[in-house]
KOLMARBA-263312 format. One record per residue (C-alpha): residue number from 1; residue in three letters; chain; x, z, y. Coordinates in steps of 0.1 Angstrom, whole numbers, always signed. Each point is the difference from the previous one (the first is absolute). Layout:
BEGIN
SITE  seq  type  mol     xx     zz     yy
SITE  NUM   ALA    A      X      Z      Y
...
//
This chain:
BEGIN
SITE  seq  type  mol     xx     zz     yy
SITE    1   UNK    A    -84   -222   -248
SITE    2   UNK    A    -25    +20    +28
SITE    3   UNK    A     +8    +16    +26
SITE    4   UNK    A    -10    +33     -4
SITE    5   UNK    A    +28     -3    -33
SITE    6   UNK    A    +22     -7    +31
SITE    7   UNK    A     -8    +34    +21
SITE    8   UNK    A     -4    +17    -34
SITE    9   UNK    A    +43    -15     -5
SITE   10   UNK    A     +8    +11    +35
SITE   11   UNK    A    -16    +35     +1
SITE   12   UNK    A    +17    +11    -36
SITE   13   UNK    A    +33    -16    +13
SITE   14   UNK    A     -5    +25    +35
SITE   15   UNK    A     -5    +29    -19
SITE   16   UNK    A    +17     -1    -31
SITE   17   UNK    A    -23    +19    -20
SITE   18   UNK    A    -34    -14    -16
SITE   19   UNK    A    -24    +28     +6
SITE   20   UNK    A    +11     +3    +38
SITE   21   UNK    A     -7    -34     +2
SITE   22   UNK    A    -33     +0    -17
SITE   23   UNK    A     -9    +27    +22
SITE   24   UNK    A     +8    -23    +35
SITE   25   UNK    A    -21    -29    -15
SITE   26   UNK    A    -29    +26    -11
SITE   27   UNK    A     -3    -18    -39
SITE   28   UNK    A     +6    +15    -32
SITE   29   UNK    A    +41     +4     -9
SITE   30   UNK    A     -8    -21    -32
SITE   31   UNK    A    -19    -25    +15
SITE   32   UNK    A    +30     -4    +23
SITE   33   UNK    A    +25     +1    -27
SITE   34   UNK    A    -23    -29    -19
SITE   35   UNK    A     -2    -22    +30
SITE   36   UNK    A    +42     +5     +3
SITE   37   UNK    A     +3    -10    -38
SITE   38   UNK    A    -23    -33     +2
SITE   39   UNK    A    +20     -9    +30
SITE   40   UNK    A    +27     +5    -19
SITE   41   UNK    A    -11    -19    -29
SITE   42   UNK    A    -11    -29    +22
SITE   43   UNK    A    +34     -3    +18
SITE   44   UNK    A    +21     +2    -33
SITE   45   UNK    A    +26    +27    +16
SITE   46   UNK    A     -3    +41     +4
SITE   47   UNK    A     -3    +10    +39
SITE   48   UNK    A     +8    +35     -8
SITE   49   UNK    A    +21    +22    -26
SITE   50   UNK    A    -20    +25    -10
SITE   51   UNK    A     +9    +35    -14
SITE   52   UNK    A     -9    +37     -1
SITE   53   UNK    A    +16    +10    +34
SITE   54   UNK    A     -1    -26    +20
SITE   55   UNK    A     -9    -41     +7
SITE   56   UNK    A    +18    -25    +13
SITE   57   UNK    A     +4    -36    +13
SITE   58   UNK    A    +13    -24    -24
SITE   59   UNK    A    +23    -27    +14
SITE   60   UNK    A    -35    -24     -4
SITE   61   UNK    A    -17    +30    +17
SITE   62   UNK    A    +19     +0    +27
SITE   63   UNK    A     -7    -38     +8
SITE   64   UNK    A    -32     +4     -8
SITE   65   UNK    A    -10    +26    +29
SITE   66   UNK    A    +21    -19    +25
SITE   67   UNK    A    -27    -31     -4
SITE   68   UNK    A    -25    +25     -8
SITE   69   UNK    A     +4    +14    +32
SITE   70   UNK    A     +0    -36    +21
SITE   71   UNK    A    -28     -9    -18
SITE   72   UNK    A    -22    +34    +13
SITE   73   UNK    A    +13     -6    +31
SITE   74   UNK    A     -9    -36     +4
SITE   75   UNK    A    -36     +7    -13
SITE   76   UNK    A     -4    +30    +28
SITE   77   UNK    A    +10    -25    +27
SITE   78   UNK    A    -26    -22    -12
SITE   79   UNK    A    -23    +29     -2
SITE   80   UNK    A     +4     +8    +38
SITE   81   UNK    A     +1    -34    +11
SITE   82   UNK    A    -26     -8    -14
SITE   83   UNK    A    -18    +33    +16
SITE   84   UNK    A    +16     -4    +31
SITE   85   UNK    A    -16    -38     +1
SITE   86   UNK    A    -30    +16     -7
SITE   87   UNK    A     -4    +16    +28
SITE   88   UNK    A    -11    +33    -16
SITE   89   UNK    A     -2    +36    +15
SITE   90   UNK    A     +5    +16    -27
SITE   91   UNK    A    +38    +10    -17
SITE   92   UNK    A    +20    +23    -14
SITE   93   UNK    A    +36     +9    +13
SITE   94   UNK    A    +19    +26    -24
SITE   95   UNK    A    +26    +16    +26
SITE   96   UNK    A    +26    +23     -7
SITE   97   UNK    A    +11    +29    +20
SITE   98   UNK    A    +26    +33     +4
SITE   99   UNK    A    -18    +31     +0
SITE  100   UNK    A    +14    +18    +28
SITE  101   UNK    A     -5    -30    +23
SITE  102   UNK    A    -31    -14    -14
SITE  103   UNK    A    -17    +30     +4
SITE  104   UNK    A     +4     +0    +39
SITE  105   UNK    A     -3    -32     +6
SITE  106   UNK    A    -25    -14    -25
SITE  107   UNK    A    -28    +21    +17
SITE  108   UNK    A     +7    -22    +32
SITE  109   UNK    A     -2    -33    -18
SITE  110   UNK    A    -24     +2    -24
SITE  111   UNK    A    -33     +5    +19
SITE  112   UNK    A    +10    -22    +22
SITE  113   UNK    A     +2    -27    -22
SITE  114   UNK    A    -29     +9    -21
SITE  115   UNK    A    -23     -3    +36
SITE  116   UNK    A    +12    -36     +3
SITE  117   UNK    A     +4    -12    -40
SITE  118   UNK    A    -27    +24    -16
SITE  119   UNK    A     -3    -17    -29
SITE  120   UNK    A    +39     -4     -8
SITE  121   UNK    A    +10    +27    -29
SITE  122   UNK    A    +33    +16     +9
SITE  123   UNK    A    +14    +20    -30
SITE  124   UNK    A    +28    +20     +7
SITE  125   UNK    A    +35     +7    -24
SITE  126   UNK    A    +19    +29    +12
SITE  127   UNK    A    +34     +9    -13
SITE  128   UNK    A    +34     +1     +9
SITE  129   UNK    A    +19    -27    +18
SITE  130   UNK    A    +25     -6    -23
SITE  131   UNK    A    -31     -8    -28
SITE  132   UNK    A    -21    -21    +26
SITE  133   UNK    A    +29    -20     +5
SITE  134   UNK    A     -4    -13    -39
SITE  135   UNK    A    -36     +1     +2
SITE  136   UNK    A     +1    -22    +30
SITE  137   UNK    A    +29    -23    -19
SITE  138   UNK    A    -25     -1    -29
SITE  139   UNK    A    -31    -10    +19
SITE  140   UNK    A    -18    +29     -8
SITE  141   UNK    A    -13    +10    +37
SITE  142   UNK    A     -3    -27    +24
SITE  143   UNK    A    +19    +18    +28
SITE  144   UNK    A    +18    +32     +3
SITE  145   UNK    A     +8    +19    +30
SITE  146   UNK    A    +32    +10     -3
SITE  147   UNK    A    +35     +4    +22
SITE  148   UNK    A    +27    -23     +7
SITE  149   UNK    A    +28     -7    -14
SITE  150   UNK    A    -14    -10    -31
SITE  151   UNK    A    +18     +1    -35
SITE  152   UNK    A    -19    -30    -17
SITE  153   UNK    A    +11    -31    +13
SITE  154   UNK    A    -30    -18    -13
SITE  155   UNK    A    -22    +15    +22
SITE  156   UNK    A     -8    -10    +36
SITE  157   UNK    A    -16    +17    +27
SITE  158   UNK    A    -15     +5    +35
SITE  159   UNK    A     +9    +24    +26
SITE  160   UNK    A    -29    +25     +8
SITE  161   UNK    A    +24    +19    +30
SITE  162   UNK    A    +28    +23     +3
SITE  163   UNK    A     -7    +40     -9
SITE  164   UNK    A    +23    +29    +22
SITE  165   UNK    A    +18    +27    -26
SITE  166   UNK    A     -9    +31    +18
SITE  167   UNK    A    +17    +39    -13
SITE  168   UNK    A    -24    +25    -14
SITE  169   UNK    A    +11    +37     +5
SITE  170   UNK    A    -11    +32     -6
SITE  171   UNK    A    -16    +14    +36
SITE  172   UNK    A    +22    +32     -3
SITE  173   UNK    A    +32    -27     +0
SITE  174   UNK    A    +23     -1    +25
SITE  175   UNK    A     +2    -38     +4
SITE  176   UNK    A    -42     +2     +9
SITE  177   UNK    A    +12    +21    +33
SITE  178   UNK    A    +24    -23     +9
SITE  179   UNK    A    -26    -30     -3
SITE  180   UNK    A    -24    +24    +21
SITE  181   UNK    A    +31     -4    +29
SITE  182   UNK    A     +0    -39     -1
SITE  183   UNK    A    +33     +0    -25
SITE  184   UNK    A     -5    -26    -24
SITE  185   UNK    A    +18     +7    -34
SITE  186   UNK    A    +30    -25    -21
SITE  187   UNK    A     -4     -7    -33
SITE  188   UNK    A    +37    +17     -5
SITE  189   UNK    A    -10    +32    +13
SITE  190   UNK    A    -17     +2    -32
SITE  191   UNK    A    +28     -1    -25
SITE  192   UNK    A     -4    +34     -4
SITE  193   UNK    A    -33     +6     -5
SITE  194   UNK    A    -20     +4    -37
SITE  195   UNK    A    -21    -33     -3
SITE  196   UNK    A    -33     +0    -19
SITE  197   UNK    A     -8    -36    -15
SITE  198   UNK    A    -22    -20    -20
SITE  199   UNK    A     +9     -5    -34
SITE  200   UNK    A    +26    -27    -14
SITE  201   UNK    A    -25    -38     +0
SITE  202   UNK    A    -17     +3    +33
SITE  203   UNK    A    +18    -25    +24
SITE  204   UNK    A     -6    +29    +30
SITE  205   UNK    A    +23    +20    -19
SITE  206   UNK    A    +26    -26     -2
SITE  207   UNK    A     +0     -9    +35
SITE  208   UNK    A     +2    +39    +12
SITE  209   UNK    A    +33     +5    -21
SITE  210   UNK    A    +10    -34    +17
SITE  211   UNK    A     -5    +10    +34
SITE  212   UNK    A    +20    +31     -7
SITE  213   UNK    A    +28    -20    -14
SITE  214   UNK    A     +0    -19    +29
SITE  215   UNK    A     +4    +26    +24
SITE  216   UNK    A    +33    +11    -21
SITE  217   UNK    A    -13    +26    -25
SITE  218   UNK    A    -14     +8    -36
SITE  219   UNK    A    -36    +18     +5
SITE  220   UNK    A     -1    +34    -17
SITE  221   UNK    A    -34     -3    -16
SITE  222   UNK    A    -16    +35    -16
SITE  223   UNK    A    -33    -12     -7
SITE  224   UNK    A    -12    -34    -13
SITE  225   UNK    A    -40     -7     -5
SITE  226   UNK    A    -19    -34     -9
SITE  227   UNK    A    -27    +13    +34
SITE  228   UNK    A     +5     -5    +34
SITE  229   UNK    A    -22    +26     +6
SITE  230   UNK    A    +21    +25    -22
SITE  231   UNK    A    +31    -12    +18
SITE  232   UNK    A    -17    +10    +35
SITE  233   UNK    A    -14    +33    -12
SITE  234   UNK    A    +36    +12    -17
SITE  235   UNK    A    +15     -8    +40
SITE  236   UNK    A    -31    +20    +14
SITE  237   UNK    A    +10    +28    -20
SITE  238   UNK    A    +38     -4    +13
SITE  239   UNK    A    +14    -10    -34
SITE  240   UNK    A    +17    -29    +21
SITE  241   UNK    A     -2    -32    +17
SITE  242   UNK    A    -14    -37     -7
SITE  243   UNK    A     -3    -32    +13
SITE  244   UNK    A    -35    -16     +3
SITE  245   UNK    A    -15    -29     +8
SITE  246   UNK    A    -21     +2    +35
SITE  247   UNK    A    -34    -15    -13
SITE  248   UNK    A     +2    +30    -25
SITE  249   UNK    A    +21    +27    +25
SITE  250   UNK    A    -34     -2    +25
SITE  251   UNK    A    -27     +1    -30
SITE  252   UNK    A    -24    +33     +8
SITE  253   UNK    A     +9    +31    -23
SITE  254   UNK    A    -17    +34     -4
SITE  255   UNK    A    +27    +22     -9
SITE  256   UNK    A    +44     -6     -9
SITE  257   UNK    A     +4    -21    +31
SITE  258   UNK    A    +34     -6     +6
SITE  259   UNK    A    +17     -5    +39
SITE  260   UNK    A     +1    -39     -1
SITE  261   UNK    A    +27    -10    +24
SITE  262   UNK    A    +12    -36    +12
SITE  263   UNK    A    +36     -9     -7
SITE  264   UNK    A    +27    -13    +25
SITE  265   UNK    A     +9    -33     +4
SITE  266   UNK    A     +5    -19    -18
SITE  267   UNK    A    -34    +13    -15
SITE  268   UNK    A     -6    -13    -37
SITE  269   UNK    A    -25    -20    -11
SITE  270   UNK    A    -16    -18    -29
SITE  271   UNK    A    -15    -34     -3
SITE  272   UNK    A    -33     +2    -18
SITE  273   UNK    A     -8    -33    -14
SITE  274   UNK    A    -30    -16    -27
SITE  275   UNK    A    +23    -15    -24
SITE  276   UNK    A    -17    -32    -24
SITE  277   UNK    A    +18    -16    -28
SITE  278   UNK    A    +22    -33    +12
SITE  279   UNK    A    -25    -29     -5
SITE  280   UNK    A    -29    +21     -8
SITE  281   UNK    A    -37    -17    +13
SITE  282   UNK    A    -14    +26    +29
SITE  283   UNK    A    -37     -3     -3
SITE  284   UNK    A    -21     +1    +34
SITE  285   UNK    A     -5    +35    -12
SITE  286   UNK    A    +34    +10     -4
SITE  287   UNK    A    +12    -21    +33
SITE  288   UNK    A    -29    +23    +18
SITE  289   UNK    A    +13    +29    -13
SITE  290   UNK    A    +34     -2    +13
SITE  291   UNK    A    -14    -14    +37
SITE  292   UNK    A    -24    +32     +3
SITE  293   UNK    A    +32    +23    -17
SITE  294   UNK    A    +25    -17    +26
SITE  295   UNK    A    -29     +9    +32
SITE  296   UNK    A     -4    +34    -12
SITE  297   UNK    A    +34    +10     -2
SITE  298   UNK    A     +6    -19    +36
SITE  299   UNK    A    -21    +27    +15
SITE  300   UNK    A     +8    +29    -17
SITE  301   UNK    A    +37     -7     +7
SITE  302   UNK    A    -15     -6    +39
SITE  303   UNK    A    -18    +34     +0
//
């Protein structure tokens, strides 16, 4: 038994389908499905029913990627420890990251911690949070940055700071005059305005119908959109109102800028954290990473 037959197990077992799996390990689909069947052979017991539409675990197969997994994992952690002993500069930290709030904040962190750890390879993963949550769980990225609360309880995490909810408005709406005046708005007085969203999966999403819920009403949403940006421009235009994060509500635009307005106490807020899996080995790479993510945020929250 090697190991790469044990990443080979766990990737077909991820995706469920032979060719994408053969295209994430970059080798030939039947030199996968050869390396599967002399596993197979050698271990006596089928990991996977195969058929025309689909594959799946066997009861063995099941078993089988449990340990499969612990074993990978185990010979990571040895991996880094043993670079971490080392002493080397040099490192690779895969971290995973929401688009909407990646994209303003990653520009801060990132040369930053390239000035001080130039020889460190970051590779990012961007998707939504729901999926980073599994990819996370799976040990695919080292860290994510993500925001609390969390739906995998198998993941831990560290807090990088607390994020204000601000209201974005068309300029020509009423509620931007008022703000002009000092008057600070409720999240109620809202119940009867259209709503423009990000699509069902992105955790903002969840937590803006939450909020709304919270302060006694159902949000009428018109529009929904998988971009931030889109969601900004449709208010702009006066198709409705949003709720945005501030990091992205103060981010330079040429054109659609919506009114962004602070909301009254008490104001809403997010906690951005760098989630890990539980029990997961943080290289000196990844342990950087957070530390220079955790500064960065500290002043731009201070600003």
């Amino acid at each position: 038994m090697e190991l790469r037959q044990l990443q080979y197990t766990l990737q077909i077992a991820a995706e469920r389908n032979f060719s994408r799996a053969a295209d994430k390990l970059h080798i030939a689909q039947p030199s996968l499905s050869q390396q599967l069947s002399k596993l197979e052979k050698e271990l006596g017991v089928l990991l996977f029913q195969r058929n025309t539409s689909s594959v799946e675990l066997t009861h063995a197969g099941e078993k089988f990627v449990e340990q499969a997994q612990a074993i990978i994992d185990a010979v990571e952690l040895l991996r880094q420890e043993m670079s971490d002993i080392s002493q080397l500069r040099t490192g690779r930290v895969v971290v995973g990251s929401m688009p909407i709030t990646g994209a303003h904040l990653l520009p801060h962190v990132l040369p930053v911690f390239k000035s001080k750890y130039a020889e460190v390879e970051i590779t990012l993963l961007e998707d939504s949070s729901m999926n980073l949550e599994k990819l996370t769980a799976s040990g695919q990225t080292d860290l994510s940055l993500l925001s609390l609360p969390l739906e995998i309880p198998t993941l831990a995490y560290e807090v990088l700071g607390e994020e204000r909810i601000d209201l974005a408005v068309p300029p020509e709406h009423p509620l931007a005059a008022r703000s002009a005046q000092g008057i600070r708005t409720s999240l109620h007085e809202l119940k009867n305005e259209p709503f423009i969203v990000l699509k069902e999966g992105q955790g903002f999403r969840k937590m803006t119908v939450e909020l709304c819920r919270e302060a006694g009403f159902e949000p009428q949403i018109v529009f929904e959109s998988n971009n931030m940006e889109t969601v900004q421009s449709l208010v702009a235009t006066g198709m409705g109102v949003t709720l945005v994060p501030h990091f992205i509500a103060r981010a330079p635009r040429s054109e659609f800028v919506p009114v962004y307005l602070p909301l009254a106490d008490p104001v809403p807020s997010r906690t951005l954290v760098v989630a890990y899996r539980r029990g997961r080995y943080l290289s000196r790479a990844a342990e950087a990473f957070i530390e220079t993510f955790k500064a960065t945020v500290a002043g731009l929250a201070d600003e």
